[in-house]
C-alpha positions as CSV (number, residue, x, y, z in Angstrom):
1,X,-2.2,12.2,-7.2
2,X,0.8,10.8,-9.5
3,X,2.9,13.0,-11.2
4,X,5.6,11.7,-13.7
5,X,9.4,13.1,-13.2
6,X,10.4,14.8,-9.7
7,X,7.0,13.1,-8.3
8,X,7.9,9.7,-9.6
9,X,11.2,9.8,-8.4
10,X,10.1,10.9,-4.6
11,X,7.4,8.2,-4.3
12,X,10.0,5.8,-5.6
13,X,11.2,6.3,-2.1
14,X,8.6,5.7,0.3
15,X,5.5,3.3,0.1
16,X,1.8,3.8,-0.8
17,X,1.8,2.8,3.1
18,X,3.5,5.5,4.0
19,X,3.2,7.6,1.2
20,X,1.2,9.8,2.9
21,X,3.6,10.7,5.6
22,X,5.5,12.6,2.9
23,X,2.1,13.9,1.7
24,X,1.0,15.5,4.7
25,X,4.3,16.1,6.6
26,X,7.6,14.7,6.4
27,X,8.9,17.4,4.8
28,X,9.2,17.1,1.1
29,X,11.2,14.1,0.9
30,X,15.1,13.1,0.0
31,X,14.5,13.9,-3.3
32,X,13.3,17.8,-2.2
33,X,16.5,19.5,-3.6
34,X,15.3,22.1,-5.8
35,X,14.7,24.9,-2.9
36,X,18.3,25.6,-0.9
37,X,18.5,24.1,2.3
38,X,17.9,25.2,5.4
39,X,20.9,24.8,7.6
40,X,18.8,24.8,11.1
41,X,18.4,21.4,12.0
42,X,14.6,21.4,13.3
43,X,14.2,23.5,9.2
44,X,15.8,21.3,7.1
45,X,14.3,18.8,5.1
46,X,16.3,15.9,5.7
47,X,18.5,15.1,9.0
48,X,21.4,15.1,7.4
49,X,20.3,18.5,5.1
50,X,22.7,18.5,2.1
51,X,25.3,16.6,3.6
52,X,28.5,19.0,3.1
53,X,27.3,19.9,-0.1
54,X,27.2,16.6,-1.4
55,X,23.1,15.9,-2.4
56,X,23.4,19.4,-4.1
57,X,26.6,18.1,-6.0
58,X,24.5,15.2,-7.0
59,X,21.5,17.1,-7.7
60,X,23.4,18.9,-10.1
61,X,24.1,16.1,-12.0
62,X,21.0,14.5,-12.1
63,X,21.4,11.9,-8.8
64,X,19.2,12.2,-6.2
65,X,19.4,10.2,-3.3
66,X,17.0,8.7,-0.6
67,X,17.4,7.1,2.6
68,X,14.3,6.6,5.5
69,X,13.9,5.1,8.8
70,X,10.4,3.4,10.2
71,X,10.2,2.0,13.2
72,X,7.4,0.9,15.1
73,X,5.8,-0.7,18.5
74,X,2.4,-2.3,18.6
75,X,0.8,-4.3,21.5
76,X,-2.5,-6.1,21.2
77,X,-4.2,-5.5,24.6
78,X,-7.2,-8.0,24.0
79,X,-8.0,-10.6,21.9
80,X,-5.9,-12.8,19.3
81,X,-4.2,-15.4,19.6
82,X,-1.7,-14.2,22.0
83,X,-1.5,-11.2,23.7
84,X,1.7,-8.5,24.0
85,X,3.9,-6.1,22.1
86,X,6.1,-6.6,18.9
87,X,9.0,-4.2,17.6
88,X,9.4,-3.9,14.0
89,X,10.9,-1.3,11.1
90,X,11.9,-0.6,7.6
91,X,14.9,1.3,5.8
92,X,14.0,2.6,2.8
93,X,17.1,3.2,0.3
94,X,16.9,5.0,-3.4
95,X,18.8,6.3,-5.9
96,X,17.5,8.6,-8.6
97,X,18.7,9.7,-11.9
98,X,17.0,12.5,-14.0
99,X,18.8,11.3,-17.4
100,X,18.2,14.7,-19.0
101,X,20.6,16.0,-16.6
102,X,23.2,12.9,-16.4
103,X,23.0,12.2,-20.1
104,X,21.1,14.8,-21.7
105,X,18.7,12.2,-22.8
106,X,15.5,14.7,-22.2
107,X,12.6,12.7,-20.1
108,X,13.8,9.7,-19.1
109,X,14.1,8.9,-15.1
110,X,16.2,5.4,-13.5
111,X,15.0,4.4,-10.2
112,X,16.3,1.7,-8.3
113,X,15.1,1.4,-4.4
114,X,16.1,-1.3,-1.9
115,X,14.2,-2.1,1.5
116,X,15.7,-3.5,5.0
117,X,13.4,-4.9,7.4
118,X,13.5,-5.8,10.9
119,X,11.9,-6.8,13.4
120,X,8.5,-9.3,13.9
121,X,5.2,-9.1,12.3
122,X,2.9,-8.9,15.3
123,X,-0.2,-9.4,13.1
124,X,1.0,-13.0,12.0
125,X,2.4,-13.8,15.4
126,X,-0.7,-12.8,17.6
127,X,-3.6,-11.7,15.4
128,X,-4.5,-13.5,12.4
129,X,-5.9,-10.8,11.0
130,X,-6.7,-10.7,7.5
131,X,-5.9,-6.8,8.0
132,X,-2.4,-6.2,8.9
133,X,-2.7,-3.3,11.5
134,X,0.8,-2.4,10.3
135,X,1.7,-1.6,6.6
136,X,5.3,-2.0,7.1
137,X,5.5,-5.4,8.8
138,X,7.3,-8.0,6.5
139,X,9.4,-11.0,6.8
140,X,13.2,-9.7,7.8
141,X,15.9,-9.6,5.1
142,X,17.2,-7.2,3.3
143,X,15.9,-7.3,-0.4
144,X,15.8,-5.3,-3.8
145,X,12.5,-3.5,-4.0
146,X,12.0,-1.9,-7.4
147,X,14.3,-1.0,-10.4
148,X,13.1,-0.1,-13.6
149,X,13.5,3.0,-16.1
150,X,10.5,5.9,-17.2
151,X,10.7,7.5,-20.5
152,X,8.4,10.4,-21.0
153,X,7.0,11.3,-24.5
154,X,4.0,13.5,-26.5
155,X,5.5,16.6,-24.6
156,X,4.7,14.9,-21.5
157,X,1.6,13.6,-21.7
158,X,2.5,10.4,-22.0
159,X,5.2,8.4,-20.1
160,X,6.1,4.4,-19.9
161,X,7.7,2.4,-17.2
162,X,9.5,-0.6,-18.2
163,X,11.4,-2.7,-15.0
164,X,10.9,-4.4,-11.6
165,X,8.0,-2.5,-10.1
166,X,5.5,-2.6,-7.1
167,X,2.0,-1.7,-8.7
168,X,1.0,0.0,-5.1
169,X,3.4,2.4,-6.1
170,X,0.6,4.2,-8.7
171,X,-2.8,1.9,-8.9
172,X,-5.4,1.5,-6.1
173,X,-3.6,4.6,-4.1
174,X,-5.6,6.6,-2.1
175,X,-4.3,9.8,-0.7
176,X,-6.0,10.5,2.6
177,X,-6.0,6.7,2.9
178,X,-2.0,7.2,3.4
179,X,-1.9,8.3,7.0
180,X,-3.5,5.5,8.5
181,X,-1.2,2.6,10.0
182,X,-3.2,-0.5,8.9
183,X,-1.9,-2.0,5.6
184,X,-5.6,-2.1,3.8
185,X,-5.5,1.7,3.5
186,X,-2.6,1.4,1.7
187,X,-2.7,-1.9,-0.8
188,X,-6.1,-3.5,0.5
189,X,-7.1,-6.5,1.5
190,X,-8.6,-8.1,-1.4
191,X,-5.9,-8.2,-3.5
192,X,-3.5,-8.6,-0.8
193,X,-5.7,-11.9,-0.2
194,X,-6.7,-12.6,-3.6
195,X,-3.6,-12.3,-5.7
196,X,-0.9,-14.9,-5.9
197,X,2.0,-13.7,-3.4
198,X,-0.3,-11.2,-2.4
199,X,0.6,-9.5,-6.0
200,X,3.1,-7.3,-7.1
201,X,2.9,-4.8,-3.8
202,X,5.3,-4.1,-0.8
203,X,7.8,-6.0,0.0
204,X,7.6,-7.8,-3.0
205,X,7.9,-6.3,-7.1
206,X,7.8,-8.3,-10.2
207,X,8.6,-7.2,-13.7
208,X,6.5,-5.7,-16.3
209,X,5.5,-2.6,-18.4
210,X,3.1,0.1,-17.2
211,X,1.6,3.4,-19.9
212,X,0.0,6.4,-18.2
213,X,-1.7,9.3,-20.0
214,X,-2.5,12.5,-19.3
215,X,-4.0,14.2,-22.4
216,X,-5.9,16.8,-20.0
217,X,-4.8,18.2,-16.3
218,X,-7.9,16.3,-15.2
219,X,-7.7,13.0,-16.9
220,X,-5.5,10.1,-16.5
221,X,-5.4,6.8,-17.6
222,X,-2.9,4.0,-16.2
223,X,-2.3,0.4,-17.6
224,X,0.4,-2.4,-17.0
225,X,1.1,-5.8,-17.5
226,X,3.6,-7.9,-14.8
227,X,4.4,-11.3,-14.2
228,X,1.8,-13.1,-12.4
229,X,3.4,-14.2,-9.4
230,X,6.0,-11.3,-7.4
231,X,7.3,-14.9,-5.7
232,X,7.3,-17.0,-8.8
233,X,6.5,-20.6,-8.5
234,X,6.8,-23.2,-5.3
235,X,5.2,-23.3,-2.2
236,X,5.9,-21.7,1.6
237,X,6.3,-18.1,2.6
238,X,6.3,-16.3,-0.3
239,X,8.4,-13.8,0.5
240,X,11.0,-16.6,1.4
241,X,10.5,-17.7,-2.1
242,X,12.0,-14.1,-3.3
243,X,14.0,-13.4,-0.2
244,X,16.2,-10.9,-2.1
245,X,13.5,-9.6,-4.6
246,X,15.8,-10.8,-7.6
247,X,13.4,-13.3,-8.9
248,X,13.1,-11.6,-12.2
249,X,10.9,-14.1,-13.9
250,X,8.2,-14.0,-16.4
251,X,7.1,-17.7,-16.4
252,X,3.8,-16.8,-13.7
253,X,1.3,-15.7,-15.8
254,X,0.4,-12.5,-16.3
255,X,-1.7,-9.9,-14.1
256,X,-3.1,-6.9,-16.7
257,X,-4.4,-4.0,-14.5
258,X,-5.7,-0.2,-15.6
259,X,-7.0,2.2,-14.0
260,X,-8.8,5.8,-15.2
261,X,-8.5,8.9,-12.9
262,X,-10.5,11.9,-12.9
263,X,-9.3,14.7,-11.1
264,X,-11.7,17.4,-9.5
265,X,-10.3,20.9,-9.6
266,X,-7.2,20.0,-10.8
267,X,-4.4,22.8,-10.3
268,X,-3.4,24.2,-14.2
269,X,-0.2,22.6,-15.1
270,X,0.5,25.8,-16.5
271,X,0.1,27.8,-13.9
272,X,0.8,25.0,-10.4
273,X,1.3,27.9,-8.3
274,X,-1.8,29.5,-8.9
275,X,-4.4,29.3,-5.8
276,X,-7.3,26.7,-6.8
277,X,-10.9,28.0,-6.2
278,X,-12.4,24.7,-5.9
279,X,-12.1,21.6,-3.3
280,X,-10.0,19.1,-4.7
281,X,-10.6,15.7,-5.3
282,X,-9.7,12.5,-7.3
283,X,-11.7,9.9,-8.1
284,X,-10.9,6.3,-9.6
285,X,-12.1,3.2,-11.5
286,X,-10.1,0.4,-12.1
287,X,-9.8,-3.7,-12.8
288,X,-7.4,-6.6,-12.7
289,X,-7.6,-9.5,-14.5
290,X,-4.5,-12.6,-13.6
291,X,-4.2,-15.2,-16.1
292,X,-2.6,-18.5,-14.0
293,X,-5.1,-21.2,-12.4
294,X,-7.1,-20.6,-8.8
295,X,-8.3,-23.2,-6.7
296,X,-11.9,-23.3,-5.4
297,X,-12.4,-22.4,-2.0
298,X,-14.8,-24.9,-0.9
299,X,-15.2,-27.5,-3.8
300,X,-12.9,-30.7,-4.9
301,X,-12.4,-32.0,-8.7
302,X,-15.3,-34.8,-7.8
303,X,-17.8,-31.4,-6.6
304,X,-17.7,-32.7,-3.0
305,X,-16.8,-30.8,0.2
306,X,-13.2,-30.2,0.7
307,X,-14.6,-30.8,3.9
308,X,-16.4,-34.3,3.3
309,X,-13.7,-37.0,4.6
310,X,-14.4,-38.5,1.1
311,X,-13.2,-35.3,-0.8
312,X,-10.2,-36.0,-2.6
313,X,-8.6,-33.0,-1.8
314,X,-7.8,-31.3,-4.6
315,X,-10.1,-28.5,-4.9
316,X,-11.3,-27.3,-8.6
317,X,-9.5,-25.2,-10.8
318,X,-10.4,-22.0,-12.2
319,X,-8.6,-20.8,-14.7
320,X,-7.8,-16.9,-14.2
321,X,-9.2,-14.6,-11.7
322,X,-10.3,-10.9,-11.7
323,X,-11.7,-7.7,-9.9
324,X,-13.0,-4.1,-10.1
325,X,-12.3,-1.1,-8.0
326,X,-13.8,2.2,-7.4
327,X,-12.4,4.9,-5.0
328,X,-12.6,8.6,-4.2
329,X,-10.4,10.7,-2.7
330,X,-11.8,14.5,-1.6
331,X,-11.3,17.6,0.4
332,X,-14.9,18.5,1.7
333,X,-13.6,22.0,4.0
334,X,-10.9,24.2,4.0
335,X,-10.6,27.6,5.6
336,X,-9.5,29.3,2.8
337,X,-7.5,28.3,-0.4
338,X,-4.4,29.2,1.8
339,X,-4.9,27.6,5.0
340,X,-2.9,24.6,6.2
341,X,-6.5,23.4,8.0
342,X,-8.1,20.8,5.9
343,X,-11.1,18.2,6.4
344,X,-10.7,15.1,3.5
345,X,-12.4,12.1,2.8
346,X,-12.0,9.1,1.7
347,X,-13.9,6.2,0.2
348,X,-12.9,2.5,-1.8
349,X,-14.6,-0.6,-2.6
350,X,-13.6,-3.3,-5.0
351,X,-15.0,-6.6,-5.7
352,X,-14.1,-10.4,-6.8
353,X,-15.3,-13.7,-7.8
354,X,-16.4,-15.6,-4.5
355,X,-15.4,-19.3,-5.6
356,X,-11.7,-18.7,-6.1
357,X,-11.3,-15.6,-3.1
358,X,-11.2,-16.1,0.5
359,X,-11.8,-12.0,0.1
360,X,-14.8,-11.5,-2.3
361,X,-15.8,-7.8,-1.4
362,X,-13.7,-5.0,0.3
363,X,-14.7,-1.4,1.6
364,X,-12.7,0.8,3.0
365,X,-13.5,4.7,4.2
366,X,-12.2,7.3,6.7
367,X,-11.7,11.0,7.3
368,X,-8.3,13.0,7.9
369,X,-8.3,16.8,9.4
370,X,-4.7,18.6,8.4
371,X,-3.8,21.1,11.1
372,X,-6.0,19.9,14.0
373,X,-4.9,22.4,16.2
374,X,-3.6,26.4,15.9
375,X,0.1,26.2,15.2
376,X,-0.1,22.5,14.4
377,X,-0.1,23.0,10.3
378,X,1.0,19.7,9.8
379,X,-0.1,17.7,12.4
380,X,-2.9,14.8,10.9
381,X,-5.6,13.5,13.0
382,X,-7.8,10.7,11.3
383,X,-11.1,8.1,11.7
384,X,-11.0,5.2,9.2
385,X,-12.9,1.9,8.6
386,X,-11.6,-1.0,6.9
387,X,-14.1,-4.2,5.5
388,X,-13.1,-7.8,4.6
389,X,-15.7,-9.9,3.8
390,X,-15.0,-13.9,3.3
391,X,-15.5,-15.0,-0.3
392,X,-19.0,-17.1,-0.2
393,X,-17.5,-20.4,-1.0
394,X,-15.3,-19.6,1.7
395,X,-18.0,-19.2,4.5
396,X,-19.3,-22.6,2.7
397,X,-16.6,-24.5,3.5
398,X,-16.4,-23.3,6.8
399,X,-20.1,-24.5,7.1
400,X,-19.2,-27.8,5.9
401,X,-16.1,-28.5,8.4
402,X,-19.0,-27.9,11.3
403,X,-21.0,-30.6,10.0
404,X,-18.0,-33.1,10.4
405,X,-16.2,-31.0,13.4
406,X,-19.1,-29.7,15.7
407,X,-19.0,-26.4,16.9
408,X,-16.3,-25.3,14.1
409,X,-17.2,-21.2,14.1
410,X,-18.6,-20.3,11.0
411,X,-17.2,-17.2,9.0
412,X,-18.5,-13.9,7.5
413,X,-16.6,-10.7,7.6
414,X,-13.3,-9.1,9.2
415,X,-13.9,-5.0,10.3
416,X,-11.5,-3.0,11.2
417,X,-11.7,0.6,13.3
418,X,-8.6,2.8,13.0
419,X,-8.2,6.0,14.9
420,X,-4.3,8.0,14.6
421,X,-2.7,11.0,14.8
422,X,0.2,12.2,13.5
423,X,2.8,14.8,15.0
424,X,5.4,16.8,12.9
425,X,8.1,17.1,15.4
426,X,10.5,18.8,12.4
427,X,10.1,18.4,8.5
428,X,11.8,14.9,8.8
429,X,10.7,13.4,12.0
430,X,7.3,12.4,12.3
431,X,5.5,10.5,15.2
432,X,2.1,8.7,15.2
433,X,-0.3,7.3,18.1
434,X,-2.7,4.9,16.9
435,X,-5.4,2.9,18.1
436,X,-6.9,-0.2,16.5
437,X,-10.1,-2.6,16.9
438,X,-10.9,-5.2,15.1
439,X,-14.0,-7.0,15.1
440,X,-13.7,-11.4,14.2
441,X,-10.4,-11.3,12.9
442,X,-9.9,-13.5,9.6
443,X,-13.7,-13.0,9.5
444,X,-14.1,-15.8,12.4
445,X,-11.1,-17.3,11.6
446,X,-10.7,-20.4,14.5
447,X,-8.5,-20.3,17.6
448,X,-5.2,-22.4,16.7
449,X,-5.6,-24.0,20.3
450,X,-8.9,-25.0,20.3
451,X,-10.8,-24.8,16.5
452,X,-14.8,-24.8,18.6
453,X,-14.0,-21.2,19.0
454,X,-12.3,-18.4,16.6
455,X,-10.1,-15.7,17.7
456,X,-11.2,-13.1,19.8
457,X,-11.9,-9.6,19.3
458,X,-8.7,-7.7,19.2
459,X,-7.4,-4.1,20.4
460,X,-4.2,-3.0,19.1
461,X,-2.0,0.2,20.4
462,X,0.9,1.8,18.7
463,X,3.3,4.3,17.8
464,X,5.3,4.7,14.8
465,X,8.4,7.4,14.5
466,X,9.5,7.9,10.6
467,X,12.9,9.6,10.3
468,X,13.8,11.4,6.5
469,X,18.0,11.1,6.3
């Protein structure tokens, strides 16, 4: 799905979360300058089109320029922990620079992206979730998101990245997976559990290098290395901890991830243009491996209960922690090879150890139909499941605490139902209806106000509007 150079640079600008909006609709992005504008407002690309002349001024020398407005309403109509509606949105800023244009230095692209979020996360406040139903909900501030530098070599097929990145951006991304509204179709659950800070992933970035090649159109192999901890060290709200995203540290540890691609009737890069014969598809395997100390999830330093009123408290450490991915990506029906309608499917699952994860195994799947409807080409109606199981030492502990607190629920498993559609009102306004359902949130996680019974099953309704400047 990753492409180095003009692709880089318009991901850089929009998150794996909603990385699909630009996919399958909003237009081709701010960073879309190639083709000349159209100067009809419900044509253009952008709202603001080239702005007087000014983003082809820039173009021209190598600057491209990226601003985006999300905003979104969700209401929980059942279930949780309270019940009503919650406002929240996200500004997306980026600036670009090809440095082959600015400089002449052939290859080499400078990102630097910075994120403004408001409103209230309605899956902390009334859900408890371990699925977020929204993958733009954050804590409010305004913060530096990613800045780092790409250097292309071997004739391009081979490229490093060397900065302040979010490794949602390029590894674990799944392309149908993109249109959904909950955040586990974008970075999932597990290691938005399992990692420390949730790992390097929207809102938050942490330094590091990452190497992709691409010695055939069909192959492509990805690995990186990045501090540990995107928050870095102390306790609280970790994205209080990095409120501005300018903890550039390297004192965490160190998280190593890779990932291989294979790419089913992959277009020639010779020929990108040319109509492909095949359905197209792209399909994954990948593994993390972070190096700083875990704490058991059910067992103390003596081996008793963190549960038993004799424990001391201080659960056992492990030292490092790990997982495995697979996922698919592929189109199963098209029309023809040039018609808008398209069926695709998607499918991931990724595992971890179950002593030092409250999320041990995670399965996600859905199915997205482009063009729904005649004269709707890129309209985007999709089905999607999401899976969160509790780590086993998790559900253990939660055994134990109802031996010594009766009728504490015990855990197993968090599902989530997802059902959206999205409507391309012009190439850079797009809105989305969405419908959620999710079955024991935080896998029987208990009720705050009474802990003999956990949180209800909970129905969520929203609509999202996403706005390319």
């Amino acid at each position: 799905m990753k492409k180095p150079c003009k692709r880089a640079l318009m991901l850089a600008a929009t998150p794996v979360r909603l990385g699909a909006l630009i996919a399958l609709g909003v237009a081709h992005s701010a960073f879309a300058q190639s083709a000349p504008a159209s100067t009809s407002l419900w044509d253009r690309a952008t709202l603001f089109g080239d702005m007087g002349g000014v983003r082809p001024w820039l173009d021209n020398h190598g600057v491209t320029f990226g601003l985006q407005e999300t905003s979104e309403y969700l209401n929980n109509l059942s279930g949780g922990v309270h019940r009503g509606g919650a406002y929240d949105g996200l500004t997306e800023m980026s600036v670009g620079v090809d440095t082959q244009k600015a400089f002449g230095l052939p290859g080499g692209i400078f990102n630097v992206s910075a994120l403004q979020i408001h409103g209230t996360s309605i899956t902390q406040r009334n859900l408890q979730a371990l699925q977020a139903v929204s993958g733009v909900e954050a804590e409010a501030g305004t913060r530096l998101w990613e800045l780092w530098y790409q250097q292309s070599f071997a004739n391009g097929k081979a490229d490093i990245k060397i900065g302040q990145q979010s490794v949602d951006q390029e590894f674990m991304v799944s392309e149908y997976a993109g249109a959904f509204m909950n955040a586990t179709f974008g970075w999932p659950v597990l290691p938005s559990m399992d990692m420390p800070a949730g790992g390097p992933a929207y809102p938050l970035s942490s330094l590091g290098a990452r190497l992709r090649l691409t010695p055939t159109n069909a192959w492509t192999v990805l690995a990186g290395v990045f501090d540990g901890s995107p928050a870095g060290s102390g306790s609280g709200d970790v994205q209080r901890l990095n409120a501005h995203g300018t903890n550039f540290n390297l004192h965490d540890g160190a998280l190593f991830i890779g990932e291989v691609q294979y790419a089913l009737n992959a277009p020639d890069s010779n020929a990108p243009d040319a109509k492909q014969s095949g359905l197209p598809g792209t399909y994954k395997l990948g593994f993390w491996y972070n190096t700083q100390h875990f704490a058991d999830q059910r067992y103390d330093s003596n081996g008793l209960s963190l549960a038993d009123p004799a424990s001391t408290g201080v659960a056992q450490s492990h030292r490092g922690d790990y997982g495995f991915y697979a996922g698919a990506d592929q189109m199963i029906w098209r029309p023809s090879a040039d018609s808008p309608q398209a069926l695709g499917v998607f499918a991931r699952v990724m595992g971890a150890p179950g002593d030092r994860n409250l999320v041990d195994l995670a399965v996600n799947a859905g199915v997205t139909l482009k063009a729904p409807f005649k004269g709707r080409d890129n309209d985007v109606a999709g089905l999607a499941v999401g899976y969160a199981k509790i780590g086993s030492h998790a559900q253990g502990f939660a055994s134990d605490t109802a031996t010594f607190t009766p009728g504490y629920p015990a855990r197993s498993a968090e599902t989530v139902l997802e059902a959206t559609y999205q409507v391309q009102i012009a190439p850079w306004w797009q809105v989305q209806a969405d419908f959620q359902y999710v079955f024991r949130p935080g896998g029987g996680v208990p009720d705050p106000q009474n802990s003999a019974r956990r949180v209800g099953d909970e129905a969520v309704v929203g609509v999202r509007t996403v706005v390319a400047f």
